[in-house]
C-alpha positions as CSV (number, residue, x, y, z in Angstrom):
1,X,30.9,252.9,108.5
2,X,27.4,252.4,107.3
3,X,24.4,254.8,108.7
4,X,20.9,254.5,109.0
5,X,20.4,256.5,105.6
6,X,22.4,254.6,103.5
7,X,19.9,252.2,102.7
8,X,17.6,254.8,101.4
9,X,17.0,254.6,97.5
10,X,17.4,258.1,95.1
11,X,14.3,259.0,92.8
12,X,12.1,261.8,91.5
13,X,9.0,263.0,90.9
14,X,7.9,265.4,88.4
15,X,5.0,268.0,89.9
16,X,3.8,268.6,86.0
17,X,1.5,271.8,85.8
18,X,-0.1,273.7,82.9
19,X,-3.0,276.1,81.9
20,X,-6.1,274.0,80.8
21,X,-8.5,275.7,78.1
22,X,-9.8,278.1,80.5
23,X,-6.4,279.1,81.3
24,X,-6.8,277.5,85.0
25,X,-3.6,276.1,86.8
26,X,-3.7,272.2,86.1
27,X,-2.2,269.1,87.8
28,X,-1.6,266.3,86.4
29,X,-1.6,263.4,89.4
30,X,-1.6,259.8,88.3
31,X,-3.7,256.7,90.2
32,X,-1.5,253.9,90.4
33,X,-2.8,250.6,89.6
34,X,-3.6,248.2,92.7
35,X,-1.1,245.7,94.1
36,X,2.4,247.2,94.1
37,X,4.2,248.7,96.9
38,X,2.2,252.1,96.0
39,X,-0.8,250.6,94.9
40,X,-3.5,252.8,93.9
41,X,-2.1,255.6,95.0
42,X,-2.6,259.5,93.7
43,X,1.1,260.4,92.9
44,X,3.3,262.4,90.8
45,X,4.7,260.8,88.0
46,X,8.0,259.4,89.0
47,X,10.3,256.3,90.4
48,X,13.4,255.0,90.5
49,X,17.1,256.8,89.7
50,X,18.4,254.3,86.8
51,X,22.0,253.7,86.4
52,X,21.8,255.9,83.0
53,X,20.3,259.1,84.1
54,X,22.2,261.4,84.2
55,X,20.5,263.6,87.0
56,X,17.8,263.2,89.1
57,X,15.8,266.0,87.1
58,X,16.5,263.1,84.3
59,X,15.1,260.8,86.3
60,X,11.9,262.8,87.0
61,X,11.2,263.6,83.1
62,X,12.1,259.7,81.8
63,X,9.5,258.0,84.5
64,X,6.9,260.5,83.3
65,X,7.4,259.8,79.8
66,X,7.3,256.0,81.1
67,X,4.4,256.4,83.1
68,X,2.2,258.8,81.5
69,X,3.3,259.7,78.0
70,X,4.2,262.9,78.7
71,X,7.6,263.9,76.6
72,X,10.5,265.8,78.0
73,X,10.5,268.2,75.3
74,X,6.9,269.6,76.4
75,X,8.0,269.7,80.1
76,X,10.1,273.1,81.5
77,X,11.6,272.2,84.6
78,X,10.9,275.1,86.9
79,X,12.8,274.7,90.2
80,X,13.7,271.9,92.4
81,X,11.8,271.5,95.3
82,X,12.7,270.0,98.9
83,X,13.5,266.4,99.1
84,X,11.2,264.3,100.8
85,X,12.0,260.9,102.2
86,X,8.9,258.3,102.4
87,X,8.0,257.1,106.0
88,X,7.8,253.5,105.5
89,X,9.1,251.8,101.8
90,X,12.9,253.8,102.4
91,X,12.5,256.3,99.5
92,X,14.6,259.7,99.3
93,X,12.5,261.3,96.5
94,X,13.6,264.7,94.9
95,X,10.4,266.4,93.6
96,X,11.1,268.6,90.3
97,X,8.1,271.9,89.2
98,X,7.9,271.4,85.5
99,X,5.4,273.6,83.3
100,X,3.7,271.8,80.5
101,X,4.0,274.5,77.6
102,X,1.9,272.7,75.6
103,X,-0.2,269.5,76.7
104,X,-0.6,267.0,73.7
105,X,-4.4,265.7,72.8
106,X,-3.9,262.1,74.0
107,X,-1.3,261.3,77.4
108,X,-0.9,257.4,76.9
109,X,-0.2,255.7,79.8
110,X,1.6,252.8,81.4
111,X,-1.3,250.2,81.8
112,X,1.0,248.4,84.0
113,X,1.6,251.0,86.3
114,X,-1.2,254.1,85.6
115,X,-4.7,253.1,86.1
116,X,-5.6,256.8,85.7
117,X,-4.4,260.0,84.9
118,X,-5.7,263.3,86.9
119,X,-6.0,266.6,85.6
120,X,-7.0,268.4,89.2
121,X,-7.0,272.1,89.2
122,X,-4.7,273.9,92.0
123,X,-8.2,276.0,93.0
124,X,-9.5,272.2,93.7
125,X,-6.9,271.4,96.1
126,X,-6.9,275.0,97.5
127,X,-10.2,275.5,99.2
128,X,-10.3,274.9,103.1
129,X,-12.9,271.7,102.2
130,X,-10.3,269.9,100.5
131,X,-8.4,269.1,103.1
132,X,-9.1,266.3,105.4
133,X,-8.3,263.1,107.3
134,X,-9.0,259.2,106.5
135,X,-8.7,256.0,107.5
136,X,-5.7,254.4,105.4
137,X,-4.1,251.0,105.7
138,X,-1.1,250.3,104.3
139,X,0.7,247.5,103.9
140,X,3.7,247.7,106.4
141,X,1.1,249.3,109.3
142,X,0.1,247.4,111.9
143,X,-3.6,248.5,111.3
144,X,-5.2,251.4,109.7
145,X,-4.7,255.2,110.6
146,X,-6.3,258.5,110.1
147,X,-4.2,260.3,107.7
148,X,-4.0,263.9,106.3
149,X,-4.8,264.2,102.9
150,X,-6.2,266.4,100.0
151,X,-9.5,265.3,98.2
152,X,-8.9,265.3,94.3
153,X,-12.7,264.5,93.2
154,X,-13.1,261.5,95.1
155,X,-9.8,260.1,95.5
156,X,-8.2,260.9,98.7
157,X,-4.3,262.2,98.4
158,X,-1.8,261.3,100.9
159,X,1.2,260.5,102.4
160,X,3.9,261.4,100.0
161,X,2.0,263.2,97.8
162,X,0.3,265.1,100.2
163,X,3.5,266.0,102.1
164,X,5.1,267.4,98.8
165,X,1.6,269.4,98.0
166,X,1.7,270.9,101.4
167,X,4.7,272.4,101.0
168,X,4.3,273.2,97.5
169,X,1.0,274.8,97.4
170,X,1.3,277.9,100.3
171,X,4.4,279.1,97.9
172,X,2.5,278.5,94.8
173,X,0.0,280.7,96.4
174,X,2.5,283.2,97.8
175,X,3.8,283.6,93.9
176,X,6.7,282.0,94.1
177,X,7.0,281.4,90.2
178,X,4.9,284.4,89.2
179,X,5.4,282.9,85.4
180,X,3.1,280.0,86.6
181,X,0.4,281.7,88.0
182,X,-0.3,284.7,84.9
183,X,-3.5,283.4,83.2
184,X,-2.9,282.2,80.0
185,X,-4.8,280.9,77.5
């Protein structure tokens, strides 16, 4: 018998943190590039489970190797964090905490699928001001909506993204992972 979630497709995103110069807590957040299903988007790195991962924590490290340049063997995946399911495209994404030990000098991305890459620091997206609502449209709505989101600089961050930061940040906060909060640097 087939149910209303077995049409939903696996994939992961990595949440990739690390301690910039100043030894402030850093996220990296990519801008996808316009057209697309996501199109320009703020979003964790991430996609698609492939038939040759071998985990979904797999799939989270190979798309942001893909997508950003950023190699598994600088990322320590922390914890796994509640699975999200996208409202309207039918994705069941597993988001993955990885600490970046050691950022390298130049992240090369995608040009395909990365117009940008963010480095926002958790303080940014922690202040009572950076949280807001805009008018999105997207392409399955009927018309636009006023949507929750973050402010990054001036891109807004929502849906998805949002969602997972939500949830994410109070527990960051709360020192959850005390190893990711310590000053370093």
């Amino acid at each position: 018998m087939t149910t209303h979630t077995d049409n939903w497709q696996e994939a992961a995103v990595l949440i990739p943190l690390y301690h910039n110069k100043d030894g402030k807590l850093t996220l990296l957040l990519a801008r996808r590039t316009e057209g697309g299903m996501h199109g320009g988007q703020i979003a964790f790195p991430g996609g698609k489970r492939e038939p040759g991962d071998t985990s979904l924590a797999e799939t989270a490290l190979r798309e942001t190797a893909e997508e950003i340049g950023l190699s598994p063997a600088n990322v320590h995946i922390v914890t796994q964090l509640p699975v999200q399911e996208t409202r309207t495209t039918r994705f069941r994404v597993h988001p993955f905490l990885g600490y970046i030990s050691v950022l390298p000098a130049n992240l090369s991305r995608s040009e395909r699928e990365i117009a940008e890459i963010l480095h926002v620091q958790v303080s940014t997206l922690t202040r009572p001001e950076a949280e807001g609502v805009v008018w999105m449209d997207f392409a399955t709505w009927d018309e636009p909506r006023q949507v929750p989101c973050y402010f990054a600089g001036e891109y807004p961050v929502w849906g998805l993204t949002y969602r997972i930061l939500r949830q994410f940040l109070p527990r960051l906060l709360a020192g959850e992972w005390p190893e990711l909060t310590e000053r370093r640097g």
